[in-house]
NULO-411363 format. One record per residue: residue number from 1; residue in three letters; x, y, z of N, C-alpha, C in turn. Coordinates in nm, 4 decimals, always signed. Each point is the difference from the previous one (the first is absolute). Example, Ala and Ser with C-alpha at 12.3 -4.5 7.8 and 13.67 -1.06 7.14 Angstrom:
pos=1, code=ALA, n.xx=+1.3190, n.yy=-0.5690, n.zz=+0.7800, ca.xx=-0.0890, ca.yy=+0.1190, ca.zz=+0.0000, c.xx=+0.0900, c.yy=+0.1200, c.zz=+0.0000
pos=2, code=SER, n.xx=-0.0350, n.yy=+0.1050, n.zz=-0.0720, ca.xx=+0.0820, ca.yy=+0.1190, ca.zz=+0.0060, c.xx=-0.0770, c.yy=+0.1090, c.zz=+0.0730
This chain:
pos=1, code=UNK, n.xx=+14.5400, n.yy=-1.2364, n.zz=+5.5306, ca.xx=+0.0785, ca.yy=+0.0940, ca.zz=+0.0770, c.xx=-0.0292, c.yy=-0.0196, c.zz=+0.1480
pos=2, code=UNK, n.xx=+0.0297, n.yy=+0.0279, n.zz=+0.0567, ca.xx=+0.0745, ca.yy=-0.0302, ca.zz=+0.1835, c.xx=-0.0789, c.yy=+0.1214, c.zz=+0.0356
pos=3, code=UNK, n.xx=-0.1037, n.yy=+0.0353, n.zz=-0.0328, ca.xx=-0.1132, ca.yy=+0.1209, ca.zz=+0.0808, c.xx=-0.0119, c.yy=+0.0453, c.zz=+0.1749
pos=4, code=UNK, n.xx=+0.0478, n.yy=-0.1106, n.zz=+0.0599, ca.xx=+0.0483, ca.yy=-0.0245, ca.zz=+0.1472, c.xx=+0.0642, c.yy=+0.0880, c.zz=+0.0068
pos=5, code=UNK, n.xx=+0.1369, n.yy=+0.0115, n.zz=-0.0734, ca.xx=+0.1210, ca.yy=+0.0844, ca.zz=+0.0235, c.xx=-0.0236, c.yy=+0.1610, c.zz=+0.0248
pos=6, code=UNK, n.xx=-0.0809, n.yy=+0.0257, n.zz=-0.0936, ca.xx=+0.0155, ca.yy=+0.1337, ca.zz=-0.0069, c.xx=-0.1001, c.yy=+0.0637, c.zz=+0.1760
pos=7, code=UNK, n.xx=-0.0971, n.yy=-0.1193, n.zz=+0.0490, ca.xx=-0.0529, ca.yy=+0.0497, ca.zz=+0.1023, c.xx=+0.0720, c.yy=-0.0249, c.zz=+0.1397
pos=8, code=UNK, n.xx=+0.1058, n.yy=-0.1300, n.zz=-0.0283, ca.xx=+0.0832, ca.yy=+0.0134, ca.zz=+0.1045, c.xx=+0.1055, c.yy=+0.1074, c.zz=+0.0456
pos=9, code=UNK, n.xx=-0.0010, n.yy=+0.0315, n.zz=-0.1633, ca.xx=+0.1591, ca.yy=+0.1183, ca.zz=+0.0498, c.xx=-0.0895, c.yy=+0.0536, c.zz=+0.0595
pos=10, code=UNK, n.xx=-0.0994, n.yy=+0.0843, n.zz=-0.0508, ca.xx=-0.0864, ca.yy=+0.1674, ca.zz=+0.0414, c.xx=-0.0032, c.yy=-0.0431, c.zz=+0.1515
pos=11, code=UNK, n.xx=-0.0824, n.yy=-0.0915, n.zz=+0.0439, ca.xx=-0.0180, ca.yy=-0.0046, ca.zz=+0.1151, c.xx=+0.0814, c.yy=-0.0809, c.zz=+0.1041
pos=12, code=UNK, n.xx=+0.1318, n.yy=-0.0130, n.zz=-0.0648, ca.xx=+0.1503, ca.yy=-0.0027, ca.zz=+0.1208, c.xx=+0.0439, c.yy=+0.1320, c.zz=+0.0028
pos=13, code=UNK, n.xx=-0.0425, n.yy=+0.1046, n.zz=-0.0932, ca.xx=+0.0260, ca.yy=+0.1156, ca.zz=+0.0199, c.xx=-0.0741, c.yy=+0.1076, c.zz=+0.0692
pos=14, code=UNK, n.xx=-0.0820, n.yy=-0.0267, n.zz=+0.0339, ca.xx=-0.1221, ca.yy=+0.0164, ca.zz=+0.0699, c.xx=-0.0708, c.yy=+0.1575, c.zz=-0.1172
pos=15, code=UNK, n.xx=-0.0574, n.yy=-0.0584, n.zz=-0.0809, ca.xx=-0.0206, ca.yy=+0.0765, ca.zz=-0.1127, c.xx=-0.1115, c.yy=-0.0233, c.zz=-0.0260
pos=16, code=UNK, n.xx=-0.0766, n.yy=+0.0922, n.zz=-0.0403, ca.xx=-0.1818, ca.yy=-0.0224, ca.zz=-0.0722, c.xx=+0.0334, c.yy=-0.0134, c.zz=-0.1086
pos=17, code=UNK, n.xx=-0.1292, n.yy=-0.0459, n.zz=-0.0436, ca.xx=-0.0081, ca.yy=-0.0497, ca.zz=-0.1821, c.xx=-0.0344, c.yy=+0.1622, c.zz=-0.0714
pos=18, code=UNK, n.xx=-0.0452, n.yy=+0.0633, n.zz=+0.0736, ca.xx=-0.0126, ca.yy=+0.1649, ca.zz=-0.0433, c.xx=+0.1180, c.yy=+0.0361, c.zz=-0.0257
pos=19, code=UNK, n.xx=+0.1439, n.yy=-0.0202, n.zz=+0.0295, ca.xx=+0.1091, ca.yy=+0.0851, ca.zz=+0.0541, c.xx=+0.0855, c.yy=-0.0719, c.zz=-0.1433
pos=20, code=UNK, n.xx=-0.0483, n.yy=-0.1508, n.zz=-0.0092, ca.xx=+0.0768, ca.yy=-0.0405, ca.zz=-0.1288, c.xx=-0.0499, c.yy=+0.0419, c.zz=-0.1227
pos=21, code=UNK, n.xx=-0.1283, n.yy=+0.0121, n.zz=-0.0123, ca.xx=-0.0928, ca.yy=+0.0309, ca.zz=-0.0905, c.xx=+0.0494, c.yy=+0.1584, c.zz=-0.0433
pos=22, code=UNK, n.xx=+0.0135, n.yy=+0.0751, n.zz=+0.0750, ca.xx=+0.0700, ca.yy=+0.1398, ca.zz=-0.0551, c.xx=+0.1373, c.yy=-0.0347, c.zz=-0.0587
pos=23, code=UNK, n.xx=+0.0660, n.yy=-0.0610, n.zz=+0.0642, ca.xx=+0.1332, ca.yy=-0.0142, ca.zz=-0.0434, c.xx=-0.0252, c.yy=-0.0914, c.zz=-0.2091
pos=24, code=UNK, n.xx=-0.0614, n.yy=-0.0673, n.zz=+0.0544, ca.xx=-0.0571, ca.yy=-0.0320, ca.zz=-0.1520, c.xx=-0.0766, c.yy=+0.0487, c.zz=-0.0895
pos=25, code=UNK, n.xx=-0.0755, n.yy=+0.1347, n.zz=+0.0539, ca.xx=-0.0831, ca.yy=+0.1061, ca.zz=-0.0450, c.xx=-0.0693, c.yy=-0.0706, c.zz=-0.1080
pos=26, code=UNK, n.xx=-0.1010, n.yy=-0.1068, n.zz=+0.1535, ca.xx=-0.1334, ca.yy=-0.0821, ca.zz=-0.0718, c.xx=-0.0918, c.yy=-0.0235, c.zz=+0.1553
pos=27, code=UNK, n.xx=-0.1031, n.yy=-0.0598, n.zz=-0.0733, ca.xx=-0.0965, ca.yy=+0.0979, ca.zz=+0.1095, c.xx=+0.0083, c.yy=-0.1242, c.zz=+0.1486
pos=28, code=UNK, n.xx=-0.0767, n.yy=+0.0109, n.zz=+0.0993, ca.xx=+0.0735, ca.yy=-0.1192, ca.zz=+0.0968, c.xx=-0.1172, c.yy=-0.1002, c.zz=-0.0366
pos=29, code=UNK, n.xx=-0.0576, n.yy=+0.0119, n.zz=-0.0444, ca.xx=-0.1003, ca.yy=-0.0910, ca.zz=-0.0347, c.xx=+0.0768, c.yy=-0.1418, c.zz=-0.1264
pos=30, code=UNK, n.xx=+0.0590, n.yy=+0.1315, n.zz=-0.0410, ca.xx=+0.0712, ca.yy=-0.1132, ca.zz=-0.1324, c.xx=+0.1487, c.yy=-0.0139, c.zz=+0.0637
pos=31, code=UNK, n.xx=+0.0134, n.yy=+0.0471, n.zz=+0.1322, ca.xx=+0.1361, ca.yy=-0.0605, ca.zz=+0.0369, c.xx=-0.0133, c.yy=-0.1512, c.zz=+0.0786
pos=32, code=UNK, n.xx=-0.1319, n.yy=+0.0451, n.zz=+0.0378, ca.xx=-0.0395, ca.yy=-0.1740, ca.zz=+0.1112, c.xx=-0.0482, c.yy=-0.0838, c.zz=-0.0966
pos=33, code=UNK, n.xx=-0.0468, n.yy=+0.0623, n.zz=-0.1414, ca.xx=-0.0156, ca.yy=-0.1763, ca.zz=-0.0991, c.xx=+0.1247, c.yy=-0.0052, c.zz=-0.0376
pos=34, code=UNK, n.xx=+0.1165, n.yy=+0.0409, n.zz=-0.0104, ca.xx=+0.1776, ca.yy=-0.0411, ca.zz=-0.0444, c.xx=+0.0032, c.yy=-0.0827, c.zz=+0.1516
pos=35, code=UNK, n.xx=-0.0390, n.yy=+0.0189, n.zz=+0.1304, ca.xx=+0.0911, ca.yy=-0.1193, ca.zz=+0.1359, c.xx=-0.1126, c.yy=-0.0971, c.zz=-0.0504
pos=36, code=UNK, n.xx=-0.1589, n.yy=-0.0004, n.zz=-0.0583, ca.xx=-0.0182, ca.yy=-0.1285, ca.zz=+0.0416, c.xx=-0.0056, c.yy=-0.0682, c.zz=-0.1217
pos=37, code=UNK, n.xx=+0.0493, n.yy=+0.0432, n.zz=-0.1075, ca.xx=-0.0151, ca.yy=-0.0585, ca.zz=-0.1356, c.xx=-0.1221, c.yy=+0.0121, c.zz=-0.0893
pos=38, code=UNK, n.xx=-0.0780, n.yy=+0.0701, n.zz=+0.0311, ca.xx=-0.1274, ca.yy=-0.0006, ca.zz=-0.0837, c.xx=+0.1038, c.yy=+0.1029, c.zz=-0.1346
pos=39, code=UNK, n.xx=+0.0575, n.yy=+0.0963, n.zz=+0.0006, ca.xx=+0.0812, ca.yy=+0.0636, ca.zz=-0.1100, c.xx=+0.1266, c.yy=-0.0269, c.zz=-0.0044
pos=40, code=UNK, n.xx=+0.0657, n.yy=+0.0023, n.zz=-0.0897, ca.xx=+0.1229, ca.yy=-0.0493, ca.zz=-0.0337, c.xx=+0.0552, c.yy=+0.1461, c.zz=+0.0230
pos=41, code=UNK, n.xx=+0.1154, n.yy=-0.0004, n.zz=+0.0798, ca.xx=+0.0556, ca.yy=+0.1399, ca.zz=-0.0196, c.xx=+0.0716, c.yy=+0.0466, c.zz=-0.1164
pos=42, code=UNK, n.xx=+0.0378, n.yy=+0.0928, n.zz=-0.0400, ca.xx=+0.0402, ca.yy=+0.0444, ca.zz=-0.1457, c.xx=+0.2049, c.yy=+0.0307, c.zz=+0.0306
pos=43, code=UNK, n.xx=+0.0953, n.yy=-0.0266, n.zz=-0.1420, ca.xx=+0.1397, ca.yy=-0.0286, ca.zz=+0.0146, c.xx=+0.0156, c.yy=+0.1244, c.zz=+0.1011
pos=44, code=UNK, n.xx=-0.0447, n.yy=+0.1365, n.zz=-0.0127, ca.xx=+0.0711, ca.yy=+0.1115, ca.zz=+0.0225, c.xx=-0.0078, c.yy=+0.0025, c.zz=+0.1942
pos=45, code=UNK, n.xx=-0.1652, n.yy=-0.0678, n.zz=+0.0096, ca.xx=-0.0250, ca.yy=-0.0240, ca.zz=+0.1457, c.xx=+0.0916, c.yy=-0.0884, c.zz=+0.0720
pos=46, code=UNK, n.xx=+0.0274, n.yy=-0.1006, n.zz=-0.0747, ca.xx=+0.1398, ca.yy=-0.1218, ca.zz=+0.0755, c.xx=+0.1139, c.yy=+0.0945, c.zz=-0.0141
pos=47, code=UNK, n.xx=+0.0747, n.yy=+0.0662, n.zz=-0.0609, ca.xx=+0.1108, ca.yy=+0.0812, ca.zz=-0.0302, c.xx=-0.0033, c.yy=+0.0739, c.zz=+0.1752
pos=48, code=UNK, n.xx=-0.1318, n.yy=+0.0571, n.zz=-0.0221, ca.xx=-0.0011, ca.yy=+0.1620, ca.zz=+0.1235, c.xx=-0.0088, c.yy=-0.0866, c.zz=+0.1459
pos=49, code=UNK, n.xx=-0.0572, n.yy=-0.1321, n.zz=-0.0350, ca.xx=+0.0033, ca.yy=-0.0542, ca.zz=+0.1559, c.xx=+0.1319, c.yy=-0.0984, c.zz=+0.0088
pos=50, code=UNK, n.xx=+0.0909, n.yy=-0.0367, n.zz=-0.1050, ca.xx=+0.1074, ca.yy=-0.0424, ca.zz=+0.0194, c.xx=+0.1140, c.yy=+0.0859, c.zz=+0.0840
pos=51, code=UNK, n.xx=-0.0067, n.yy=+0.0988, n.zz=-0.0572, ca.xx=+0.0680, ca.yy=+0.0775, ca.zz=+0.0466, c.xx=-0.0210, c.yy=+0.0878, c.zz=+0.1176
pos=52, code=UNK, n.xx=-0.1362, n.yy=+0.0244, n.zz=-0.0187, ca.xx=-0.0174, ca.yy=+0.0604, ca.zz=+0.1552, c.xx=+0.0004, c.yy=-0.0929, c.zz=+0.1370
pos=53, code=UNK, n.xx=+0.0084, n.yy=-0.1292, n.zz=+0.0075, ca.xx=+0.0422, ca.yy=-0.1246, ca.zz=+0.0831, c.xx=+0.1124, c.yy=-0.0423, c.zz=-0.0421
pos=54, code=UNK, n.xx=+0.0608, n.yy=+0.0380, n.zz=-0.0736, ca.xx=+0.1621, ca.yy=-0.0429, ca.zz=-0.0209, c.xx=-0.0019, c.yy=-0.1309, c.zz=-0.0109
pos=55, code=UNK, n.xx=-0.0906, n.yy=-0.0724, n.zz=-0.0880, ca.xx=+0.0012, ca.yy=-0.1640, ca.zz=-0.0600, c.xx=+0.0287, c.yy=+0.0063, c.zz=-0.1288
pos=56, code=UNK, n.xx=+0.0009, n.yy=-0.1193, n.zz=-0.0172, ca.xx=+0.0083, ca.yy=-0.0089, ca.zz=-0.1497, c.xx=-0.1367, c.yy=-0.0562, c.zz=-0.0540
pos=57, code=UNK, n.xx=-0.0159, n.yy=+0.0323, n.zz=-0.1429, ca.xx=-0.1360, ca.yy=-0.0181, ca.zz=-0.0564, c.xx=-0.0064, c.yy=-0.1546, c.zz=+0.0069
pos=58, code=UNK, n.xx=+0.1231, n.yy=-0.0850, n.zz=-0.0422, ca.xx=-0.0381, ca.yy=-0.1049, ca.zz=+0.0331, c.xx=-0.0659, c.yy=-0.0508, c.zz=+0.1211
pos=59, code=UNK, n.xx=+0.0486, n.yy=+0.0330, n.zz=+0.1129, ca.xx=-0.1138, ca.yy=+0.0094, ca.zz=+0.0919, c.xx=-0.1035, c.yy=+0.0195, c.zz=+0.0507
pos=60, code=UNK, n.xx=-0.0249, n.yy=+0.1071, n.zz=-0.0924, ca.xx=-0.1694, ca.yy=+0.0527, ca.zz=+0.0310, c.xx=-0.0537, c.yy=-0.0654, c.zz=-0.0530
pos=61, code=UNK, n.xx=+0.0541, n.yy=-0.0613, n.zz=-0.1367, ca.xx=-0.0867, ca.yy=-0.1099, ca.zz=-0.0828, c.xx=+0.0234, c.yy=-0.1550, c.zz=+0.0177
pos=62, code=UNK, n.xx=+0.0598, n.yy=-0.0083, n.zz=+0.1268, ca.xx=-0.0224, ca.yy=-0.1657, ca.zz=+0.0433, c.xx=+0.1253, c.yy=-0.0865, c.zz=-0.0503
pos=63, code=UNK, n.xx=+0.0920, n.yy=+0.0542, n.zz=-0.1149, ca.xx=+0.0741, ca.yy=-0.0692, ca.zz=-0.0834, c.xx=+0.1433, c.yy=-0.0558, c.zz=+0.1215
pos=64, code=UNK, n.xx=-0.0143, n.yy=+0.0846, n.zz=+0.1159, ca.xx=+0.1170, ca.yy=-0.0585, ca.zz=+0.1281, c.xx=-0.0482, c.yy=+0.0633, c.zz=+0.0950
pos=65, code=UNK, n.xx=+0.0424, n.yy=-0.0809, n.zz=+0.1009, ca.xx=-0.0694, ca.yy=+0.0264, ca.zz=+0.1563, c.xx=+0.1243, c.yy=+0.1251, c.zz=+0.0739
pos=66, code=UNK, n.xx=+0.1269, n.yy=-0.0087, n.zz=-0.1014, ca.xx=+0.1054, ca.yy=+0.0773, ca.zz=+0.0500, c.xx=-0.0250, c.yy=+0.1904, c.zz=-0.0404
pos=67, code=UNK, n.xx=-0.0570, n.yy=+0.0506, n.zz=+0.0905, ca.xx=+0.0009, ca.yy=+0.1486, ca.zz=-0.0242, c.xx=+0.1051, c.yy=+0.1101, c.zz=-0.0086
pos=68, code=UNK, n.xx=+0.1322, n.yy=+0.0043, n.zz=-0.0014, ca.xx=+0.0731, ca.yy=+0.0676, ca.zz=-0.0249, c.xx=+0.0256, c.yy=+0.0016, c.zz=-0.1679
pos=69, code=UNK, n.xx=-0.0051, n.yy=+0.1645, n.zz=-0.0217, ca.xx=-0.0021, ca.yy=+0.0290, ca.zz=-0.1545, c.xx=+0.0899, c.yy=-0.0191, c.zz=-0.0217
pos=70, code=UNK, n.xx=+0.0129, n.yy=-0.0206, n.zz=-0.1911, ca.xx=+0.1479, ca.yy=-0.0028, ca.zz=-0.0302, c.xx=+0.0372, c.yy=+0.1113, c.zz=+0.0026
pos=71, code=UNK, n.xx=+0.1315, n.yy=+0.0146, n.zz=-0.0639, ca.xx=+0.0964, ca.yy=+0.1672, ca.zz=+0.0173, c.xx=-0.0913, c.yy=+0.0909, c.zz=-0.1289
pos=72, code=UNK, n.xx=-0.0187, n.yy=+0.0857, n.zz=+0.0433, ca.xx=-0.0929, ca.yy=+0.1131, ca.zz=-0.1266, c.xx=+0.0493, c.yy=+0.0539, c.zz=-0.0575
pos=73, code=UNK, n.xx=-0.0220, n.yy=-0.0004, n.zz=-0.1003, ca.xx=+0.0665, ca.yy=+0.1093, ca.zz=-0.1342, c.xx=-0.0567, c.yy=+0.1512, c.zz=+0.0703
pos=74, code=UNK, n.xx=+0.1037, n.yy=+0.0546, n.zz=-0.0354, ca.xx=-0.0416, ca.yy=+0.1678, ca.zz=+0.0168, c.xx=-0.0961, c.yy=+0.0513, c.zz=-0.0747
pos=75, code=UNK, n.xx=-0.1051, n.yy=+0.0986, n.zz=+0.0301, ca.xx=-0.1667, ca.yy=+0.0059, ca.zz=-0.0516, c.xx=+0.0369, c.yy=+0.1680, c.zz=+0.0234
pos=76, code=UNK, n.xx=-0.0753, n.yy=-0.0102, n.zz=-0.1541, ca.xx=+0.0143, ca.yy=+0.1998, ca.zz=+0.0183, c.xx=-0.1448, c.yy=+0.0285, c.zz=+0.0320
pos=77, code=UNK, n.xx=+0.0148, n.yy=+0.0842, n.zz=+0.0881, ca.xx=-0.1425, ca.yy=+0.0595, ca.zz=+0.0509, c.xx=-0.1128, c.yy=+0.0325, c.zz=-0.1112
């Protein structure tokens, strides 16, 4: 997986690893081993940061360098 990615978005956004780590409601300790790869992040964590950067998962996971998501199925809350 492309572990880079997830620390480039945060910090083009000018964002702490604390601030993603809530949004993933995991601790920031285990949010900075998901940017440098020591933990593999989990499906539901790629889902919440796909969407909260408006990429596609293929992107977060390296599979294309092209970040615009595809069109989304409608998601019931």
């Amino acid at each position: 997986m492309k572990y880079e990615r997830i620390r480039d978005m945060r910090v083009d956004r000018g964002l702490t690893q604390r601030q993603i780590a809530e949004l993933l409601n995991v601790s920031q300790n285990t949010y900075s081993q998901y940017e440098i790869g020591v933990t593999r992040y989990p499906l539901d964590a790629v889902i919440k940061l796909a969407e909260y950067y408006n990429v596609s998962i293929d992107y977060l996971v390296g599979l294309t360098d092209e970040p615009a998501p595809y069109p989304r199925k409608w998601r019931q809350p």
